[in-house]
N, C-alpha and C positions, 0 to 999 in steps of 0.2 A: 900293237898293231890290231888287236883285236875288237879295241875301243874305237879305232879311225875307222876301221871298217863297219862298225854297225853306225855310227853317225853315217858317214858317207853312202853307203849300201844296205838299206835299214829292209829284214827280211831275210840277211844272209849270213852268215861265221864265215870268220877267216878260215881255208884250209892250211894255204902257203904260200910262197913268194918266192924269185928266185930272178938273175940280171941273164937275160938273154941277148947280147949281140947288144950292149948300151939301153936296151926295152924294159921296163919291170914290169913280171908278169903276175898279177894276183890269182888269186885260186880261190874263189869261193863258193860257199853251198847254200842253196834257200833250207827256212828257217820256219818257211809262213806253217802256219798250221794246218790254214784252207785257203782256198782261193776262188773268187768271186768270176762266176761264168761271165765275158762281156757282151753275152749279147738279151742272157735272160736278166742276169745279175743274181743267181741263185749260188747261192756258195755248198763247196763240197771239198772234201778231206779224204776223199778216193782216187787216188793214182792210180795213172792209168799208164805212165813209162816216166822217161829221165829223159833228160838232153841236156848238151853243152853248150850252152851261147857265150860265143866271143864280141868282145865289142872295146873301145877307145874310152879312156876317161882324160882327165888331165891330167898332164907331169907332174911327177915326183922330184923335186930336186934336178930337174931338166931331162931327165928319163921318162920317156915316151912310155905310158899305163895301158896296158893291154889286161882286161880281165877276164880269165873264164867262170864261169857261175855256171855251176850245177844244178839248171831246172828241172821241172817237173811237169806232165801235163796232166790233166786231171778228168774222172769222167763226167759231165754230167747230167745226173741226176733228176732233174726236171722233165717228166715225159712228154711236155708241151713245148719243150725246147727244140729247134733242129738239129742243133749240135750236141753231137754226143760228146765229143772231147774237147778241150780248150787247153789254152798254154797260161802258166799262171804269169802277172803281172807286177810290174816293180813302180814307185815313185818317181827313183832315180834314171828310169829310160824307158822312153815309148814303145810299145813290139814293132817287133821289124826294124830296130834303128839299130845302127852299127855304132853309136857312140852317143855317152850320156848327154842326159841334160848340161850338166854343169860344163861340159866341154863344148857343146854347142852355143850355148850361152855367150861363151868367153868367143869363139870365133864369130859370131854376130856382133860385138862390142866390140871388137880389134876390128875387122872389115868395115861396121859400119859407116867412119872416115874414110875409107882409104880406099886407092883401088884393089882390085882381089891381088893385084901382083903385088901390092905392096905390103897387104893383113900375110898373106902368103911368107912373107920374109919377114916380118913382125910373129907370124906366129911360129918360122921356124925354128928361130931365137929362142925363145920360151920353150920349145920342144914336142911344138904339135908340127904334125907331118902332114901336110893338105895340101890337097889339088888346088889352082885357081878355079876348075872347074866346081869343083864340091862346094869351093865357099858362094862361086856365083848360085850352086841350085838353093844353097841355106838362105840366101839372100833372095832368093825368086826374083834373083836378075837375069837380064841377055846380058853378056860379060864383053 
């Protein structure tokens, strides 16, 4: 488990895993060393708290992947900066998104045939759980 997690979530250790209610819930920690301010681009290796972000990835064996990851936000550093503090960043999902790339991906590729009701029941086969709504706003369609 420890190997699919740093392929898939590169930046973070497995903690643990466990089946909630048919959901599998991963549990992991970042890893990064420093992280790069997004608005100066100055990197730093001084925390400044913790947080938990929850978000969606793809099923497991048709169990719905719910991960929490153990972030960090960081100060920084740059007196020419506005931001004193920043939230560090992942590959694998944009800030502020509630579900990976690689899950957005796949519901873009199933919708983009079909109507939302229909990627809708195509995706909930496979064991993604989604609004017609959400798929229409990933799509920046009127639905």
């Amino acid at each position: 488990m420890r190997e699919l997690v740093r392929k898939l979530f590169g930046g973070t250790e497995y903690l643990s895993h466990r089946l909630e209610s048919e959901e599998l819930v991963l549990e992991l920690e970042s890893v990064q060393k420093e992280a790069e301010c997004p608005h100066c681009k100055e990197k730093s290796s001084r925390v400044h708290s913790r947080y938990l972000r929850k978000f969606a990835d793809l099923p497991i064996k048709g169990h719905p992947t719910r991960v929490l990851l153990h972030c960090r936000k960081f100060f920084c550093d740059n007196p020419f900066c506005r931001y004193k503090t920043f939230t560090e960043n992942f590959a694998f999902i944009r800030p502020m998104e509630s579900k990976t790339q690689r899950l957005i991906s796949e519901i873009l590729k199933v919708s983009g045939n079909n109507s939302s009701r229909k990627a809708k029941a195509i995706l909930a086969e496979k064991g993604i759980k989604i609004s017609k709504a959400t798929i229409c706003n990933l799509n920046n369609k009127n639905c």
